[in-house]
DRENMARSE-853930 format. One record per residue (C-alpha): residue number from 1; x, y, z; residue in one letter. Coordinates in Angstrom, 2 decimals, padded with zeros to 5 digits, always signed. Layout:
# residues N
<node NUM; <X; Y; Z>; 'A'>;
...
//
This chain:
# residues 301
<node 1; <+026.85; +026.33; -035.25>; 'X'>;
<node 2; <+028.28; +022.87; -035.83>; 'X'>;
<node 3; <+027.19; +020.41; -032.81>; 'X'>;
<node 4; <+025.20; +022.86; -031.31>; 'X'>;
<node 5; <+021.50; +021.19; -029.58>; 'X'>;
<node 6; <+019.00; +021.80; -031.29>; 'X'>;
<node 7; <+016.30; +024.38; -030.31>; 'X'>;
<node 8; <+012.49; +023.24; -029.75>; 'X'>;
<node 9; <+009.67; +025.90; -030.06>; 'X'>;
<node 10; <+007.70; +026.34; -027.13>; 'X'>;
<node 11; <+004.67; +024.54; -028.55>; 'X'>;
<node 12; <+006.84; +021.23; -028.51>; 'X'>;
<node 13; <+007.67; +021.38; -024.76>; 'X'>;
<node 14; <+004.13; +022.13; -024.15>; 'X'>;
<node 15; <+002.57; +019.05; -025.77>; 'X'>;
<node 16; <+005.32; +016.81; -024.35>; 'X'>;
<node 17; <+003.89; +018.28; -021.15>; 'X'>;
<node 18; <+000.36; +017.70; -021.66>; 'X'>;
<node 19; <+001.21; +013.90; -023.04>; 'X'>;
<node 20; <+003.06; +013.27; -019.66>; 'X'>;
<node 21; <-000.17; +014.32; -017.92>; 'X'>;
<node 22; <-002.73; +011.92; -019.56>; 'X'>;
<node 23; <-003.65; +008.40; -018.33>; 'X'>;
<node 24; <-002.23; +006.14; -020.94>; 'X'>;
<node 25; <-005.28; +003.92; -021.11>; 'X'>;
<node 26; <-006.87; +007.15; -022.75>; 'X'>;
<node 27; <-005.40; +006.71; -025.61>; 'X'>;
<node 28; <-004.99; +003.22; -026.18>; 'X'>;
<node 29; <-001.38; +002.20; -024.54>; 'X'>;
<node 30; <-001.48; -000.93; -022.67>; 'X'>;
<node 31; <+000.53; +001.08; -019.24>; 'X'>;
<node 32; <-000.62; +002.07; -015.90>; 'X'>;
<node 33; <+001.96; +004.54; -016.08>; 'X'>;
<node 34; <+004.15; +006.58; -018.30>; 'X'>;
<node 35; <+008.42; +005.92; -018.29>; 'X'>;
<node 36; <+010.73; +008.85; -019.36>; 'X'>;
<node 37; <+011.06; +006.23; -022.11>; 'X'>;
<node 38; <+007.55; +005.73; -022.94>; 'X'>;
<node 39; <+006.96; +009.13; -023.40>; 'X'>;
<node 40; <+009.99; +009.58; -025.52>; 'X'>;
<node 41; <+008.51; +006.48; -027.92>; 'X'>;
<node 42; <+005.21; +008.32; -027.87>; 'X'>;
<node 43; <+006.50; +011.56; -028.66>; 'X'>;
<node 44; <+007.92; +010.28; -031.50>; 'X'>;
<node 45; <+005.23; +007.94; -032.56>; 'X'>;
<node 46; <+002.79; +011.04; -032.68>; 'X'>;
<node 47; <+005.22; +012.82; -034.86>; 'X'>;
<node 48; <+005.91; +015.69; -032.35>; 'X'>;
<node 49; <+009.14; +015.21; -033.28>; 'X'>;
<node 50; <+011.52; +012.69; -035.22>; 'X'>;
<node 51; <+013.84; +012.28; -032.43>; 'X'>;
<node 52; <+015.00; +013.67; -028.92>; 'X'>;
<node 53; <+016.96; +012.58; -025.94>; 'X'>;
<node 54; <+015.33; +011.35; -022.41>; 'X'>;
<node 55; <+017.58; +014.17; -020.58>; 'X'>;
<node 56; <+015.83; +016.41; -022.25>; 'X'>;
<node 57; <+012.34; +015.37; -021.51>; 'X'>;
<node 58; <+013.81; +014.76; -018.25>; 'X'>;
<node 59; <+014.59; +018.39; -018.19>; 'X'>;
<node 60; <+011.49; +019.87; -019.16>; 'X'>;
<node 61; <+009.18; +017.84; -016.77>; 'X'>;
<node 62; <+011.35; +018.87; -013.96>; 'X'>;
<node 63; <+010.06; +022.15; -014.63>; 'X'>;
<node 64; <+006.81; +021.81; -013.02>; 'X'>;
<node 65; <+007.76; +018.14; -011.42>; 'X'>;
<node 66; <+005.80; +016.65; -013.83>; 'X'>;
<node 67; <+006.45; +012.69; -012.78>; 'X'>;
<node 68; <+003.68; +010.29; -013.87>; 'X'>;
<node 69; <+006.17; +007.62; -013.27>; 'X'>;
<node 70; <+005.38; +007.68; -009.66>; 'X'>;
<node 71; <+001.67; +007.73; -007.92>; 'X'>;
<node 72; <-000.03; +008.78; -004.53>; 'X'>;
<node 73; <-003.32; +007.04; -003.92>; 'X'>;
<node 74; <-006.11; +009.42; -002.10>; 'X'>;
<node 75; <-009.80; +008.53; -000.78>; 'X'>;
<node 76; <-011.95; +011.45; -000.62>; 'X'>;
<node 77; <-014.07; +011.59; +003.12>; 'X'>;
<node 78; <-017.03; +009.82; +003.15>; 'X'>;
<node 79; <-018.40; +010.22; +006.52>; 'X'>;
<node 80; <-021.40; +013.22; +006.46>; 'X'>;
<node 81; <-020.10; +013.93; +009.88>; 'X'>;
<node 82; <-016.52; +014.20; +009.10>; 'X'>;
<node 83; <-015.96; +017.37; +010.14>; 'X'>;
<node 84; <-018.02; +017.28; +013.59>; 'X'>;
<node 85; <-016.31; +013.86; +014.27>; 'X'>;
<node 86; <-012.94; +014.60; +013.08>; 'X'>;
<node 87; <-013.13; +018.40; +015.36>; 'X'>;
<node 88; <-013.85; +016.30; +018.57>; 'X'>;
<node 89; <-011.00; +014.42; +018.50>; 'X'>;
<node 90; <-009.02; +017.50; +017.29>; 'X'>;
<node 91; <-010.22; +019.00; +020.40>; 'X'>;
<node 92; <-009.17; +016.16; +022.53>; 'X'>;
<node 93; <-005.72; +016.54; +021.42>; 'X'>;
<node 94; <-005.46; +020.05; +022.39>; 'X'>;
<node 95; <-006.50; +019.35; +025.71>; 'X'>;
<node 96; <-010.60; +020.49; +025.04>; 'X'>;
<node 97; <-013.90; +018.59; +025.28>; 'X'>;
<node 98; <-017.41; +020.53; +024.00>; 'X'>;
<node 99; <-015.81; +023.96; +024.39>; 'X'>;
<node 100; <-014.61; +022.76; +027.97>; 'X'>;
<node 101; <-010.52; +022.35; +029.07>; 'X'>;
<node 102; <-010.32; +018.96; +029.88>; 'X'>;
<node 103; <-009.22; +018.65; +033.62>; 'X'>;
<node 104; <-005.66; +017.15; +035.02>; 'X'>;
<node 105; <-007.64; +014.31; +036.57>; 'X'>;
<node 106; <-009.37; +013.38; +032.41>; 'X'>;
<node 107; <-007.55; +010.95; +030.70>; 'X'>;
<node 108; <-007.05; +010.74; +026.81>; 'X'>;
<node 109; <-006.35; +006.79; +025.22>; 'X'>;
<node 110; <-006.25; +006.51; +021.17>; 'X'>;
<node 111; <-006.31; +002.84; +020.75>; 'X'>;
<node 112; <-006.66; +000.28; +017.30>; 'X'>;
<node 113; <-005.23; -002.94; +016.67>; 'X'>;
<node 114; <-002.13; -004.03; +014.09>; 'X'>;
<node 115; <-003.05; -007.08; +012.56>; 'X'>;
<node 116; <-001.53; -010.31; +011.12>; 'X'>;
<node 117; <+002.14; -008.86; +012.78>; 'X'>;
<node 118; <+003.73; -012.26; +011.31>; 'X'>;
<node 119; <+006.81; -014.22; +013.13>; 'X'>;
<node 120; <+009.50; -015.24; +010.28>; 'X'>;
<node 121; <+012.03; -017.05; +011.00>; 'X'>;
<node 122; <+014.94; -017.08; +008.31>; 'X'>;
<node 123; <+016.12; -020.59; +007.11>; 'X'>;
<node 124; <+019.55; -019.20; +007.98>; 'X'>;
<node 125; <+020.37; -017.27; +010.99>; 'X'>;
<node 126; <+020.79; -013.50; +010.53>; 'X'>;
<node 127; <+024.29; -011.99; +010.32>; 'X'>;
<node 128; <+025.60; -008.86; +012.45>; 'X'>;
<node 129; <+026.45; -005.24; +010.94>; 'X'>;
<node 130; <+030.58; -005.37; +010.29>; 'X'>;
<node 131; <+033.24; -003.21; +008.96>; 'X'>;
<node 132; <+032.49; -002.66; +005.17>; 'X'>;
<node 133; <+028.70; -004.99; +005.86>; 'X'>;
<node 134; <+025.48; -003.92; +006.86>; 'X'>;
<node 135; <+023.25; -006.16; +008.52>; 'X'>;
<node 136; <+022.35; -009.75; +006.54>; 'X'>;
<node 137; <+018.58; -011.13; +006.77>; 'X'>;
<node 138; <+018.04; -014.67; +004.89>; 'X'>;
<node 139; <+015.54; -013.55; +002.00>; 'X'>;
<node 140; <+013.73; -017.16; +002.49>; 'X'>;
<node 141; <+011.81; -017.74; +005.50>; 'X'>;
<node 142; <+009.65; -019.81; +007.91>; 'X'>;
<node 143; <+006.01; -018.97; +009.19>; 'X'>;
<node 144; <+005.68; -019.46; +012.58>; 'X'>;
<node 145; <+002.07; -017.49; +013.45>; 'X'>;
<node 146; <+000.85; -014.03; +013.50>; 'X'>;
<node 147; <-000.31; -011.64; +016.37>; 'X'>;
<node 148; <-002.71; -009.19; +016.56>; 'X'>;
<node 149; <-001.40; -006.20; +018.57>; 'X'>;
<node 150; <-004.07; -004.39; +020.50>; 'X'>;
<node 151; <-002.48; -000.96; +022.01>; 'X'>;
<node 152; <-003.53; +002.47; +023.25>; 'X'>;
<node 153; <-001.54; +005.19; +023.74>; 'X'>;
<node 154; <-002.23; +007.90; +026.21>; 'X'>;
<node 155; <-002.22; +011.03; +024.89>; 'X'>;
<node 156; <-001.58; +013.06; +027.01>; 'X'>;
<node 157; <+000.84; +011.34; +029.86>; 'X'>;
<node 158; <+003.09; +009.33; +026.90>; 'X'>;
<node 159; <+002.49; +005.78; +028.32>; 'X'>;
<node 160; <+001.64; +002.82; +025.81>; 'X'>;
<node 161; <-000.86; -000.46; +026.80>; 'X'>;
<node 162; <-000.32; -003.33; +024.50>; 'X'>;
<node 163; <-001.11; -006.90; +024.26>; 'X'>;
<node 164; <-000.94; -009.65; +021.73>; 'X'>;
<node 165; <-004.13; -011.63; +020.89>; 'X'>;
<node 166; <-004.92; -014.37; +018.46>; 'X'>;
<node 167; <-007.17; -012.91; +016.93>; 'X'>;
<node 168; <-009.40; -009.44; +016.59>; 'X'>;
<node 169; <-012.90; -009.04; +017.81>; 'X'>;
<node 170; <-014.67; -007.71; +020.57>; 'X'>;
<node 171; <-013.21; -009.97; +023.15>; 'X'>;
<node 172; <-009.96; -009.58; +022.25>; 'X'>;
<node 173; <-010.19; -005.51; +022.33>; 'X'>;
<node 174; <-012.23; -005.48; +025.81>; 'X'>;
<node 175; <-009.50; -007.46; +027.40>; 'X'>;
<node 176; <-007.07; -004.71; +026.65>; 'X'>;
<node 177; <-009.82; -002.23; +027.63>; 'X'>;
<node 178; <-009.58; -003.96; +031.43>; 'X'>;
<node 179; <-005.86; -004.11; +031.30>; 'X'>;
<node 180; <-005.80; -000.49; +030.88>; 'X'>;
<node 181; <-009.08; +000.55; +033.34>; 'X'>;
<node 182; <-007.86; -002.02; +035.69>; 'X'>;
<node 183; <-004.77; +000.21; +036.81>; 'X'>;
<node 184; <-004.36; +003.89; +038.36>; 'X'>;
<node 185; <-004.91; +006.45; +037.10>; 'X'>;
<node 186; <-007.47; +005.16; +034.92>; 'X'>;
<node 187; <-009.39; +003.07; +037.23>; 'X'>;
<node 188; <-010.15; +006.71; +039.30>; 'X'>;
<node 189; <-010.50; +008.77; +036.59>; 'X'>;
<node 190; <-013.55; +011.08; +035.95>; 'X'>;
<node 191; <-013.48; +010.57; +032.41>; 'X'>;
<node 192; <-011.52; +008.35; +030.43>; 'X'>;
<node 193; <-011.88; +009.10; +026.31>; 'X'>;
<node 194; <-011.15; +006.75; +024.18>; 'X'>;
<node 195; <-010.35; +007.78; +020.44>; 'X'>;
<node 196; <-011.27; +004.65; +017.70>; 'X'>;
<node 197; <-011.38; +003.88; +014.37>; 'X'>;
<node 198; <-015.04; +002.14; +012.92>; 'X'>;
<node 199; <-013.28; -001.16; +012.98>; 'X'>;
<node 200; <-015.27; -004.69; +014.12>; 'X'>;
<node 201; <-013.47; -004.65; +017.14>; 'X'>;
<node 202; <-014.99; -001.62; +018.41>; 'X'>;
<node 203; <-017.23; -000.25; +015.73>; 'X'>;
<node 204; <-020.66; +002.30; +016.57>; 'X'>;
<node 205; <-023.39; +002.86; +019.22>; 'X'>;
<node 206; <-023.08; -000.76; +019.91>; 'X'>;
<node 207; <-019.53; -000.46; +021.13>; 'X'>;
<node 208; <-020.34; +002.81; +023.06>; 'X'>;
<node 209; <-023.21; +001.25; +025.09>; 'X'>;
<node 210; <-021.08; -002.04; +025.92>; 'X'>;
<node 211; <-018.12; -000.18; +027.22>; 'X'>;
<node 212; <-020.12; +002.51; +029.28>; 'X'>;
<node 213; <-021.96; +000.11; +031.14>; 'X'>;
<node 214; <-019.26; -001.33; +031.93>; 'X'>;
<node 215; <-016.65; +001.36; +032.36>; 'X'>;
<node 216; <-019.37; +003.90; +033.09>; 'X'>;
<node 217; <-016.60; +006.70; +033.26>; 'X'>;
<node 218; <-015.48; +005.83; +029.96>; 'X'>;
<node 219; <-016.27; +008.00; +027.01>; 'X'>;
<node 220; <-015.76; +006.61; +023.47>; 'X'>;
<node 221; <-014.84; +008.84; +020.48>; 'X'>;
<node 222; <-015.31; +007.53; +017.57>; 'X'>;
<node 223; <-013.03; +008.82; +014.16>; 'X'>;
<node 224; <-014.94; +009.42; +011.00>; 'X'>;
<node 225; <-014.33; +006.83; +008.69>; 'X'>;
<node 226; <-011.42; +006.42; +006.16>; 'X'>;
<node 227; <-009.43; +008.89; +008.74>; 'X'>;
<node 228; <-006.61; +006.23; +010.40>; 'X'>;
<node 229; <-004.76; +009.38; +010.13>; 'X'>;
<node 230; <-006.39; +011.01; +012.88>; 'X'>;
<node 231; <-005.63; +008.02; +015.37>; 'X'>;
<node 232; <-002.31; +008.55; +017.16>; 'X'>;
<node 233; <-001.90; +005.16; +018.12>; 'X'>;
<node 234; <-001.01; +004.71; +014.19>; 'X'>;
<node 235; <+002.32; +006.95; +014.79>; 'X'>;
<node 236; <+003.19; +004.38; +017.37>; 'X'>;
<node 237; <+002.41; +001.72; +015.45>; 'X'>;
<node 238; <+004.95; +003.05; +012.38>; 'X'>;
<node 239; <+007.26; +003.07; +015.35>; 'X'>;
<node 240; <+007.25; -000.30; +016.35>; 'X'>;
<node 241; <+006.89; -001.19; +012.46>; 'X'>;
<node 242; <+010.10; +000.64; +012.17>; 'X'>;
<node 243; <+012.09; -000.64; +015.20>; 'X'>;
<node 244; <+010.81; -003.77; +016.13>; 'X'>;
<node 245; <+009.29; -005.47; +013.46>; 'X'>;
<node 246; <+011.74; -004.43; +010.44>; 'X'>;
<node 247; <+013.66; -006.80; +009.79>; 'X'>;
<node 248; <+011.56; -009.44; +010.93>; 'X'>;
<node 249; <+013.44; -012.18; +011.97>; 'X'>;
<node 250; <+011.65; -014.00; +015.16>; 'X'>;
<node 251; <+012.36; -017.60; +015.78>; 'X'>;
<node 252; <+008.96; -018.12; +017.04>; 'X'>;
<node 253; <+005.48; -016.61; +017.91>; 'X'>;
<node 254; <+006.83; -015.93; +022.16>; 'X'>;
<node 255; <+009.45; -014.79; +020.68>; 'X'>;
<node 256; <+007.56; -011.92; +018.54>; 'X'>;
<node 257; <+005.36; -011.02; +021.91>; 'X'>;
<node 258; <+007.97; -010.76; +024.01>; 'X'>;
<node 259; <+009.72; -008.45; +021.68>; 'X'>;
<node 260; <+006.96; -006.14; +021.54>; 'X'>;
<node 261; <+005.48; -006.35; +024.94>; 'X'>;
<node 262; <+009.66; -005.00; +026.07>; 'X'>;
<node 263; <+009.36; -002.68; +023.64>; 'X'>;
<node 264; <+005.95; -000.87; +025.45>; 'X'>;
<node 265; <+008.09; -000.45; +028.35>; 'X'>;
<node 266; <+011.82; +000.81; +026.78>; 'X'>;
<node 267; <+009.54; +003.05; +024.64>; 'X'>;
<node 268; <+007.40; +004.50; +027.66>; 'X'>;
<node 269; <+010.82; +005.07; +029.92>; 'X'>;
<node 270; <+011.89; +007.79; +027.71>; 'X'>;
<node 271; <+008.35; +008.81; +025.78>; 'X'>;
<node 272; <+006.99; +012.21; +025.23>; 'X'>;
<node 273; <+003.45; +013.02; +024.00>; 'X'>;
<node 274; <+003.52; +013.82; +020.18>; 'X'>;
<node 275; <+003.59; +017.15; +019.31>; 'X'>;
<node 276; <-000.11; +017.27; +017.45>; 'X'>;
<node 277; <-000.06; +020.34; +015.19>; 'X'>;
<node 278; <-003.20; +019.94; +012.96>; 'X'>;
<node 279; <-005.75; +021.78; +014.63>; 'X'>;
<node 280; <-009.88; +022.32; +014.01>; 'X'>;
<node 281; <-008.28; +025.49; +011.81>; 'X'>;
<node 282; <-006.28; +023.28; +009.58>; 'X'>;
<node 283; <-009.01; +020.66; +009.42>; 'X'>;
<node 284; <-011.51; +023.57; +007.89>; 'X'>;
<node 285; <-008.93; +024.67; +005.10>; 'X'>;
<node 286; <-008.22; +020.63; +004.62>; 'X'>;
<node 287; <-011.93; +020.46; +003.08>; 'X'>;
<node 288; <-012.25; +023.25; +001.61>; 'X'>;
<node 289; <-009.48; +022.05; -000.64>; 'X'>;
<node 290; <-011.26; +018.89; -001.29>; 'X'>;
<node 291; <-014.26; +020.39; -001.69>; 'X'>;
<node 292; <-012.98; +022.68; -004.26>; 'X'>;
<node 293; <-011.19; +019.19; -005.94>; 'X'>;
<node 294; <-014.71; +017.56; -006.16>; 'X'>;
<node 295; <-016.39; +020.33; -007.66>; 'X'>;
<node 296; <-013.69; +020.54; -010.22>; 'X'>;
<node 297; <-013.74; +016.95; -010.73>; 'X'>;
<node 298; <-017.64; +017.30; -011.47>; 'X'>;
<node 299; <-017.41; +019.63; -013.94>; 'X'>;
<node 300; <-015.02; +017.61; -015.64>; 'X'>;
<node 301; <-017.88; +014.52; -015.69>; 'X'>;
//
């Protein structure tokens, strides 16, 4: 029929598949990545076929969301104790500690540090949302400093410690360790956990001996490494990123602590713990996924 599209066989759509699923540096094309448009040129340039629209590759890759345009980096665990380590702060979350319920009296702190939180100051002053205008922020800017934001967040009674340092280090993260064991009901507590990453500030056995002696009622928990994830002081920290510190437009450095430090407080006043859904169960199915990714991968070597 006259102006009727023209029909591929099946054997077509499947190699325009399987090219959209290689790594162009396989075979020689100077991209990271594939475009709907460099797969149509490559299509054609392997003689697949002499000529066919990008709505129609389009089409067929949004059959099985085929998008190599787009990528997700991963990190497989590298901790040999990820799963003991990861299942104790699992635990914590859900209100356990070695097989025990934690008591009303035990407190729960995840705590990490945001670094180089930057104070820009726009070479022209901002402009409000209007009718018909969002919000203005002058691309060009001034440095005037960076924080580092040391936090913890406690778990289980919503209320967030913060305070802005010069730098990291083990100074710096002890001093918000007394700000926050300083005050009720820390200070009385039987046990106080803290949940950490492996960072400088507060990294290994060295860490744990320094703070129990002393806090001796403090108990550090350490996360595996490469597992930020597993930190719920990092969901408050993509909450400040959000609301505080997007756009950033601070005239100076007090300015940029002061913002943050009122923040703790408005965010407290009205703050409920996070619900935490990922349990010990989901961690186990988590990696025997990857497991079953690595073997795969191996066999593929």
């Amino acid at each position: 029929m006259a102006g009727a599209r023209p029909a591929f066989p099946p054997s077509i759509v499947v190699g325009v598949k399987a090219l959209a699923c290689e790594l162009p540096h396989q075979h020689g094309l100077p991209l990271s990545r594939l475009s709907l448009a460099d797969i149509r040129q490559e299509v054609v340039r392997r003689g697949l076929v002499a000529c066919i629209g990008e709505s129609t590759l389009w089409r067929w890759l949004s059959e099985d969301a085929i998008r190599p345009w787009t990528h997700r980096t991963w990190i497989f665990p590298r901790d040999p104790a990820f799963e003991e380590k990861a299942g104790r702060v699992l635990d914590l979350y859900h209100g356990e500690w070695e097989g025990k319920a934690l008591s009303d009296a035990d407190c729960v702190l995840s705590t990490d540090e945001k670094t180089s939180i930057q104070a820009r100051r726009p070479i022209h002053e901002s402009l409000a949302p209007a009718p018909g205008r969002t919000m203005r922020v002058e691309f060009e800017y001034e440095r005037k400093g960076a924080w580092a934001y040391f936090a913890a967040w406690d778990v289980r009674r919503a209320r967030i410690f913060g305070r802005c340092e010069k730098t990291t280090g083990i100074l710096p993260f002890e001093r918000l360790v007394a700000q926050v064991m300083n005050q009720e009901p820390y200070r009385s507590a039987p046990r106080v956990f803290w949940i950490m990453d492996n960072g400088s500030s507060h990294r290994g056995q060295a860490c744990i001996t320094r703070l129990h002696k002393r806090w001796p009622s403090i108990i550090p928990v350490h996360t595996p490494v490469h597992a930020s994830w597993l930190n719920q002081i990092e969901v408050y920290f993509s909450i400040i990123q959000r609301k505080v510190l997007t756009p950033n437009d601070f005239q100076s450095l007090a300015q940029l602590e002061d913002r943050l430090l009122r923040f703790q407080d408005h965010y407290s006043a009205t703050a409920r713990p996070f619900e935490w859904k990922f349990t010990r169960h989901d961690l186990q199915v988590l990696l025997s996924k990857i497991q079953a990714h690595e073997q795969m991968l191996a066999k593929a070597a």
